[in-house]
DOPA-670007 format. One record per residue: z, x, y of N, C-alpha, C, O, CB in turn; residue in one letter. Coordinates in pm, 1 decimal. Each point is the difference from the previous one (the first is absolute). Last residue first. Glycine has a CB too. Example, Ala and Ser with C-alpha at 12.3 -4.5 7.8 and 13.67 -1.06 7.14 Angstrom:
708.0/1285.0/-225.0/6.0/82.0/119.0/73.0/-77.0/109.0/16.9/50.9/110.8/-231.4/67.5/-173.6/s
207.5/-89.4/-509.2/0.0/-89.0/119.0/0.0/90.0/120.0/66.5/103.6/-1.9/58.1/-292.8/-115.4/a
This chain:
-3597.0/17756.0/16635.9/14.2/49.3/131.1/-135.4/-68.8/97.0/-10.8/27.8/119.4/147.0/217.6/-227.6/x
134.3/-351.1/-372.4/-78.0/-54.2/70.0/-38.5/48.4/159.6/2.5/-83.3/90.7/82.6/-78.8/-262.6/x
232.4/203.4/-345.8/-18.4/-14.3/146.3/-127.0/21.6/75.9/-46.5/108.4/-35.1/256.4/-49.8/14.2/x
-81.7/-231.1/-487.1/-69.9/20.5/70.0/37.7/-2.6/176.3/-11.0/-97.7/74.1/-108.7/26.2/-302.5/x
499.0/-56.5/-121.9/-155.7/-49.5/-10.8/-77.1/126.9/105.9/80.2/59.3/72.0/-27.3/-383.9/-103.9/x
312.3/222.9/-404.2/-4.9/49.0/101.1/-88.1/-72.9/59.7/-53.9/-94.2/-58.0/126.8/284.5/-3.9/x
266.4/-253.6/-307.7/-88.4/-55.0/46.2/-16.1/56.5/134.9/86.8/-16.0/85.8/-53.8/-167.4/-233.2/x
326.6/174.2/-365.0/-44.7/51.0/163.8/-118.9/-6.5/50.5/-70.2/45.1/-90.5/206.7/94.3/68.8/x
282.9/-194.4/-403.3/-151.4/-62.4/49.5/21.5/46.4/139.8/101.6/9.2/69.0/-156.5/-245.6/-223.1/x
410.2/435.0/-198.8/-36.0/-69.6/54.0/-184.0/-30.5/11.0/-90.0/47.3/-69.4/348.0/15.8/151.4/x
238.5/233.4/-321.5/-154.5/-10.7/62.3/-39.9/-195.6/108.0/76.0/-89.0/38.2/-166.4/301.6/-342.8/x
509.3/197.4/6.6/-48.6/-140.5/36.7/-141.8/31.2/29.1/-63.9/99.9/-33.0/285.2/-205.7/134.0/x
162.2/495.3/4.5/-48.9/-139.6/-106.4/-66.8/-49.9/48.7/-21.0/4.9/121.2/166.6/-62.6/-216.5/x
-67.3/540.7/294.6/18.3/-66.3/-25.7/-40.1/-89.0/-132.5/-66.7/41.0/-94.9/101.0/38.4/309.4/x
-104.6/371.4/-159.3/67.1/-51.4/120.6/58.2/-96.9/20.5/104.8/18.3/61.9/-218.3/68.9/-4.5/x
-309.8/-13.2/-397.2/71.7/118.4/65.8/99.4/-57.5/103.6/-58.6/-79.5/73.5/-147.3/240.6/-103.1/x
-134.5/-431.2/-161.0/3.5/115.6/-99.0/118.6/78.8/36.7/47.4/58.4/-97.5/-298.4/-44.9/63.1/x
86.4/-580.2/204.8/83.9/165.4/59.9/-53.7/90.2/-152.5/-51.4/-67.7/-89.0/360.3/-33.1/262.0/x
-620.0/-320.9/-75.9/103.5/20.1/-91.4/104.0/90.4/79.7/-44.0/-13.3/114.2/-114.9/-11.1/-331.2/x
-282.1/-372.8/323.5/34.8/128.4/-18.9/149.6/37.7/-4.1/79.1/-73.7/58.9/-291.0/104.1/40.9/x
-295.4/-341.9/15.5/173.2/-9.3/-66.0/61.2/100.3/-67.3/-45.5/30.3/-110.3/7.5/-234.5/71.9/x
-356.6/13.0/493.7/100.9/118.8/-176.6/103.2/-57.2/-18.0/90.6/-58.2/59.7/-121.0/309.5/-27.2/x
-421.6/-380.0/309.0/99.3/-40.6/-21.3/45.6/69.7/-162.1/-59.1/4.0/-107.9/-1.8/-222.5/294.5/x
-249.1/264.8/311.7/26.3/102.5/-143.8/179.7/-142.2/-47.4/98.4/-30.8/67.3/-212.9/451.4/53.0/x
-409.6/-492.2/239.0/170.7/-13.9/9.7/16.8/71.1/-164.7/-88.7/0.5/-85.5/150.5/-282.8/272.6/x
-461.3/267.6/243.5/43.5/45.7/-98.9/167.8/-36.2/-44.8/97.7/17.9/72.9/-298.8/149.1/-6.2/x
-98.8/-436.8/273.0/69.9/139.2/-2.2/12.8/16.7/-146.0/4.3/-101.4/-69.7/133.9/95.5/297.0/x
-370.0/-406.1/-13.4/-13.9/138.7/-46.9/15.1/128.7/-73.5/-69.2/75.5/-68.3/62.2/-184.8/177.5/x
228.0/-336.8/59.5/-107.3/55.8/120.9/-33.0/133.4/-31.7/28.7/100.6/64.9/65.6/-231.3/125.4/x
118.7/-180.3/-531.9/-112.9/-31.5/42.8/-37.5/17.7/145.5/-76.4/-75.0/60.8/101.3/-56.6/-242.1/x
177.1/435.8/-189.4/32.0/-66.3/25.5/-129.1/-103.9/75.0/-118.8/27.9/-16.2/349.4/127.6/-15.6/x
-264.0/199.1/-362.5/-43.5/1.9/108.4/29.5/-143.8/46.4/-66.8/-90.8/-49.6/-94.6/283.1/3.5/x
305.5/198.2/-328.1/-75.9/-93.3/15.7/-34.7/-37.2/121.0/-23.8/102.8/63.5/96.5/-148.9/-238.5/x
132.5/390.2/-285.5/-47.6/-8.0/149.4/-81.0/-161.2/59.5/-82.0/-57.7/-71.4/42.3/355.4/23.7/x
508.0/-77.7/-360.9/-193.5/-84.5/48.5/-11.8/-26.2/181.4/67.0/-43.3/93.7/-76.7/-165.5/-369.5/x
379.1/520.2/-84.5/-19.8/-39.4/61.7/-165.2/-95.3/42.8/-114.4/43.2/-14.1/333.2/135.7/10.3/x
250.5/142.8/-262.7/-104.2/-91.2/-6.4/-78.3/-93.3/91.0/55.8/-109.7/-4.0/57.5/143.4/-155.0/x
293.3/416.3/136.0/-50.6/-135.7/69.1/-165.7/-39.6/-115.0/-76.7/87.0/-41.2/196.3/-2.4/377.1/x
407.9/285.8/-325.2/-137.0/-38.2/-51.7/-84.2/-136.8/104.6/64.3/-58.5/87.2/52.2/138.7/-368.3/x
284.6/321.0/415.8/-0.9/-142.1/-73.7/-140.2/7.2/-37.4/-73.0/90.0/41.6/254.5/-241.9/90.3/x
256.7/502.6/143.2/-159.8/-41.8/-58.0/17.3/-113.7/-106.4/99.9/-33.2/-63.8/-204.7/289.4/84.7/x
401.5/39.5/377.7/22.6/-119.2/-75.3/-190.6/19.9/-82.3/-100.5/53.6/46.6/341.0/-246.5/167.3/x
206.0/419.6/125.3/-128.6/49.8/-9.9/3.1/-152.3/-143.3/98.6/-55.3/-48.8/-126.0/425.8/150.6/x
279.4/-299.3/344.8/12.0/-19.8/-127.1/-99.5/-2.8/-31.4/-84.1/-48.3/75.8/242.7/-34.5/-88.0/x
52.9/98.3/504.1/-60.1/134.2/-142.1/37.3/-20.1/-131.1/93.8/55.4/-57.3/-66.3/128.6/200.6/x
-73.1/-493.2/251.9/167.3/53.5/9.1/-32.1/87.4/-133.8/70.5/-12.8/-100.1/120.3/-220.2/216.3/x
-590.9/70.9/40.1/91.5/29.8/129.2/126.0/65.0/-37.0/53.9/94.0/58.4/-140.8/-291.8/59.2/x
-292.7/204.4/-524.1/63.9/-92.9/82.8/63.4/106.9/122.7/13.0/122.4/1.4/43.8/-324.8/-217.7/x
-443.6/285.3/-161.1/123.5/62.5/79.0/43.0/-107.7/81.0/-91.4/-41.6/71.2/16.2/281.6/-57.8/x
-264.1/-293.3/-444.0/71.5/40.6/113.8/88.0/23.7/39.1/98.3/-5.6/-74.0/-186.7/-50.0/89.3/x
-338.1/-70.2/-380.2/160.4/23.7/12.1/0.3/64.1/135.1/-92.7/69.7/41.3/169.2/-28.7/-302.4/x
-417.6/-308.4/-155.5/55.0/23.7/186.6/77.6/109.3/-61.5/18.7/37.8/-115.6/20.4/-296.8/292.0/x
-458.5/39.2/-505.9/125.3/68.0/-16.2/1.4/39.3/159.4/-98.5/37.8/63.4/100.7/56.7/-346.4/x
-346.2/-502.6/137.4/15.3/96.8/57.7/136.8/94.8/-49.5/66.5/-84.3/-60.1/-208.8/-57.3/237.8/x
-315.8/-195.2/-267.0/114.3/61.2/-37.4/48.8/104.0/28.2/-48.5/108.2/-33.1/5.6/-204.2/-83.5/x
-374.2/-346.7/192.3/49.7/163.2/11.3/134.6/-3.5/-90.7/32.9/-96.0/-69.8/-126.0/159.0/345.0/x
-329.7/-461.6/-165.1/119.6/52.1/-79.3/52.4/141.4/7.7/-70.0/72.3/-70.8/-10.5/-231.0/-68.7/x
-319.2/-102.1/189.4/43.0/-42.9/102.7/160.4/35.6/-22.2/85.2/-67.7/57.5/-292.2/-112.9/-13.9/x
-192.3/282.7/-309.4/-55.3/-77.0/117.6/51.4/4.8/89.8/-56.9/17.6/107.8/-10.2/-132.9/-201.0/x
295.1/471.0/-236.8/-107.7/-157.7/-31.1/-38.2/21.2/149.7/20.6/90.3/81.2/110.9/-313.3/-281.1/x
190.3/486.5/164.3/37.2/-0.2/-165.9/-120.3/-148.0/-7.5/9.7/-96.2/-76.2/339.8/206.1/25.7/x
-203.2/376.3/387.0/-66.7/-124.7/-8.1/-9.1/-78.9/-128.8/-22.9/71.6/-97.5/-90.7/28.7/267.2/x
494.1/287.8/-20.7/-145.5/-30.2/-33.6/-20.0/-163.8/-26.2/72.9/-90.0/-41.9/-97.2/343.5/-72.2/x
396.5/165.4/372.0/-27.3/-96.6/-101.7/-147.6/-31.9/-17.9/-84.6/66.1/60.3/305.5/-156.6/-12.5/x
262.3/293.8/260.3/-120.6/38.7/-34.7/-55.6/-109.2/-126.0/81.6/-70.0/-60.1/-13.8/337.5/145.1/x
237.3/-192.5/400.3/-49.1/-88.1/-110.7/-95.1/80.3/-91.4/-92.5/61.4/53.1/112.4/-270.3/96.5/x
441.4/318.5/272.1/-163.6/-31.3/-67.3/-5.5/-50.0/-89.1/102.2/-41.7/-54.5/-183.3/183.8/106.8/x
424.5/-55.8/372.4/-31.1/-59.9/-129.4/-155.2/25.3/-28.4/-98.2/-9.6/73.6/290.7/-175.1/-44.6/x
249.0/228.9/377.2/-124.8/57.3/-87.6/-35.2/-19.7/-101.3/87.0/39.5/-77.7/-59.9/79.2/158.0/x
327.1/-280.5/195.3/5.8/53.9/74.5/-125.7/73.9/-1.6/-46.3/56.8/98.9/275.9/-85.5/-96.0/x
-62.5/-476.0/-85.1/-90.8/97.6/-84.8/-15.9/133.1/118.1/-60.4/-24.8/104.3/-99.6/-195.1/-273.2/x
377.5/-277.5/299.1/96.8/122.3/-52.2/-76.5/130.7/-129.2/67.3/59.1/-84.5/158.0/-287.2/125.7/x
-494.9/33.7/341.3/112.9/-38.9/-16.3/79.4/88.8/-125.2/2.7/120.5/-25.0/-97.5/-354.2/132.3/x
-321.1/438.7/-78.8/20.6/-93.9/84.3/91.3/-93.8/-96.2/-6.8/-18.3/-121.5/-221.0/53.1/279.0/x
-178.2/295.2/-356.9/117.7/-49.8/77.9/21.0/-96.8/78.6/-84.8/-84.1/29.7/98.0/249.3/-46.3/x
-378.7/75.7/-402.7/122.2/-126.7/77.4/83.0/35.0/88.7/87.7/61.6/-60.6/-64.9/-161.8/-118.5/x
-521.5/240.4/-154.9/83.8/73.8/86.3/49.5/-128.1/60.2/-73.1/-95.0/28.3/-46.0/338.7/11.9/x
-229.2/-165.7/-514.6/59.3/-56.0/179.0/118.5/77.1/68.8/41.5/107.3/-44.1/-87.6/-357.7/-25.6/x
-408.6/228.3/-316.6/116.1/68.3/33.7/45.9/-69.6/137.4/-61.3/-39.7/99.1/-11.9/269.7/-226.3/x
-239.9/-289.4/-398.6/48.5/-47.6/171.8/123.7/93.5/27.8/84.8/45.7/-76.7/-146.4/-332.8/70.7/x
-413.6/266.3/-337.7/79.6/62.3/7.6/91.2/-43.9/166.7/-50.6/9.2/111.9/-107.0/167.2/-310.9/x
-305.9/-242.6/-31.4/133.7/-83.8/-83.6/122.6/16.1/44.7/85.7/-80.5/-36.4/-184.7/102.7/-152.5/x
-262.7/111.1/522.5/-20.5/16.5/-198.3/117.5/-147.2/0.6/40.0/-98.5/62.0/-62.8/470.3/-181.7/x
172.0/-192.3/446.0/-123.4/108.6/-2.3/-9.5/-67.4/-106.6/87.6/12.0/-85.6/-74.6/230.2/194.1/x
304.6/-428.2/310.9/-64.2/8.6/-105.4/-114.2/39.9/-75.5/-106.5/-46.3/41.0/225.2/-52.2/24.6/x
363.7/42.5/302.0/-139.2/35.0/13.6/-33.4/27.4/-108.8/74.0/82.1/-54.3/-77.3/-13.4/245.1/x
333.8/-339.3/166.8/-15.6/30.2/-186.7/-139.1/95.6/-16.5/-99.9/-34.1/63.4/204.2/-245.9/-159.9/x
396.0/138.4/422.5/-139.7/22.6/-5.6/-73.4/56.2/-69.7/31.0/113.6/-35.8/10.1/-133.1/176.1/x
401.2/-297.4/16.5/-80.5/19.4/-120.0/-108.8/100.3/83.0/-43.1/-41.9/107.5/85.6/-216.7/-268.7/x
450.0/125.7/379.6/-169.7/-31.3/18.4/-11.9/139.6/-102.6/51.4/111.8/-3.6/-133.1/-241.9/312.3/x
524.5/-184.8/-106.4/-44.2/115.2/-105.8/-141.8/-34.7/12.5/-45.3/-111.6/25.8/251.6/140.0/-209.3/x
100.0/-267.3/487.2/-32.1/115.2/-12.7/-129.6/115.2/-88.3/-78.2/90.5/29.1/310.4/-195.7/34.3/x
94.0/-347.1/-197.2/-76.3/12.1/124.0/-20.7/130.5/12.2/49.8/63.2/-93.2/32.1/-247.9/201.4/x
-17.8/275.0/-543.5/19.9/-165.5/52.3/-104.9/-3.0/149.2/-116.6/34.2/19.3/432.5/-74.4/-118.1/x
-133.9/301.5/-413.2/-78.2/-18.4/79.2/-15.2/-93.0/73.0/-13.0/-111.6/-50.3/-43.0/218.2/-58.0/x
363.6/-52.0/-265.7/39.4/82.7/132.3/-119.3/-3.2/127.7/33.8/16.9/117.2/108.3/156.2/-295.5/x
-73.6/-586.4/-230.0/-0.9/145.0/11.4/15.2/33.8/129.7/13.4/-79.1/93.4/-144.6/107.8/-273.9/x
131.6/-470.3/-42.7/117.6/84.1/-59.2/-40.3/121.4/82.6/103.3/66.0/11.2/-56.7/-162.5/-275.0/x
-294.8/-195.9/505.8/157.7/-86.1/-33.0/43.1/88.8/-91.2/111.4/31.9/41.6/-151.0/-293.2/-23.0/x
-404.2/233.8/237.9/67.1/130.9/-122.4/136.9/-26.2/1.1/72.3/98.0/18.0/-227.3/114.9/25.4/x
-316.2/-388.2/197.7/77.6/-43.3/-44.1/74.1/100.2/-106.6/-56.2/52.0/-96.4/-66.4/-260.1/171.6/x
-230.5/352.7/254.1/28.9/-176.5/41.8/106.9/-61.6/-87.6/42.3/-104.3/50.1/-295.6/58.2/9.1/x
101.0/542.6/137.5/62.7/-59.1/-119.6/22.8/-137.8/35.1/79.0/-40.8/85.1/29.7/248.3/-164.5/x
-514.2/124.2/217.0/131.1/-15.9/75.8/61.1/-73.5/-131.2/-71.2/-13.2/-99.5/7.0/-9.8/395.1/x
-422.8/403.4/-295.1/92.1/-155.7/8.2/147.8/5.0/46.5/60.3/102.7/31.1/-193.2/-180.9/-234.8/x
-359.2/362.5/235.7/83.7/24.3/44.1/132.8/-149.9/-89.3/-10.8/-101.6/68.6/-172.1/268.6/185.8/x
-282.7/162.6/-371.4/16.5/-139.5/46.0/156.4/-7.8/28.6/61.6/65.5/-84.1/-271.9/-171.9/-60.3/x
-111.8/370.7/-99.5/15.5/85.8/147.3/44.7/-119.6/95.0/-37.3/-15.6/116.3/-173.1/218.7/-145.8/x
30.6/-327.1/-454.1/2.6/138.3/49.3/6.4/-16.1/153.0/-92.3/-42.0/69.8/-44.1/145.8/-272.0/x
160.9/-523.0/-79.7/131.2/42.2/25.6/-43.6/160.9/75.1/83.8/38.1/81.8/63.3/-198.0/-316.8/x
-507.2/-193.6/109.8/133.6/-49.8/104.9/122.9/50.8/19.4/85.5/-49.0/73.8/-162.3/-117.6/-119.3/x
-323.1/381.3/-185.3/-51.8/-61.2/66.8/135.6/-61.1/95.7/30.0/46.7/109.9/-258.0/-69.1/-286.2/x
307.1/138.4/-241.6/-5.9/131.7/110.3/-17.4/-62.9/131.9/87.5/-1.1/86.7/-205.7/179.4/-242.7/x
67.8/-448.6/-191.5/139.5/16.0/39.9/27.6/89.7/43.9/117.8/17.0/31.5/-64.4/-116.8/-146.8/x
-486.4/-16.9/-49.0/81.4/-106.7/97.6/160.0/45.9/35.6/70.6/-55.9/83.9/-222.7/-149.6/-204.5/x
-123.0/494.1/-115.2/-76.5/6.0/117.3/118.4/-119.3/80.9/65.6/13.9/103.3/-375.8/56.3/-210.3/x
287.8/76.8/-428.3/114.1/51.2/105.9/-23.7/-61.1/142.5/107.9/-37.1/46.4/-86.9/269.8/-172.3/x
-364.3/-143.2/-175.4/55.2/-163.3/-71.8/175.0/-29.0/95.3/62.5/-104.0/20.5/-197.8/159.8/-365.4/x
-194.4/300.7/459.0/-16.3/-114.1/75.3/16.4/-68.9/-123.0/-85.9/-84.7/-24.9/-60.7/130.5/239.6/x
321.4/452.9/-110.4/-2.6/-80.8/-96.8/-46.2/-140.2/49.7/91.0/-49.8/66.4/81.2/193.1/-178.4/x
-255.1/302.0/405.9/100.7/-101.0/-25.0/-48.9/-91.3/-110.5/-113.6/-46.3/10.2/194.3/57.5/228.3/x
């Protein structure tokens, strides 16, 4: 593993999150992040609420910085993809939190801001 990469593996490989704030997008209560990271290199997997299946693929872009390309399958079958920009950080009991800003490519308009955090078993 790339250790100029290390901190942001470090809090996102094999780590689970929930969505704490996503006012334009489809991901909501429900939906759970899970990210796993080689290198530079991230992959995730989504569902829940109205995400029937989704992935991520993308790369580490600094200290504390990724970038991701989605797309998914919704409940009522619409298939959709978007871009994201994103920084990793760490609320104050810990947890890991991912806050993006990110676009549609496919399916829909627009974009928005979104803010996950760290579930916590």
């Amino acid at each position: 593993m790339d250790t100029a990469f290390s901190p942001v593996a470090e809090r996102l490989h094999n780590r689970r999150f929930a969505v704490a704030n996503n006012a334009q997008g489809l991901s909501g209560a429900g939906t759970v992040f899970h990210y796993v990271v080689d290198g530079n290199a991230i992959t995730s997997h989504y569902q829940g609420g109205r995400i029937r299946i989704g992935n991520q693929v993308g790369r580490v872009t600094g200290l504390d910085t990724i970038e991701l390309l989605f797309q998914c399958l919704t409940t009522e079958g619409e298939m959709l993809a978007g871009w994201s920009r994103g920084t990793v950080g760490l609320d104050q009991a810990g947890r890991t939190t991912l806050h993006f800003v990110w676009g549609w490519l496919s399916g829909a308009t627009g974009g928005g801001e979104s803010r996950y955090v760290e579930l916590v078993e």
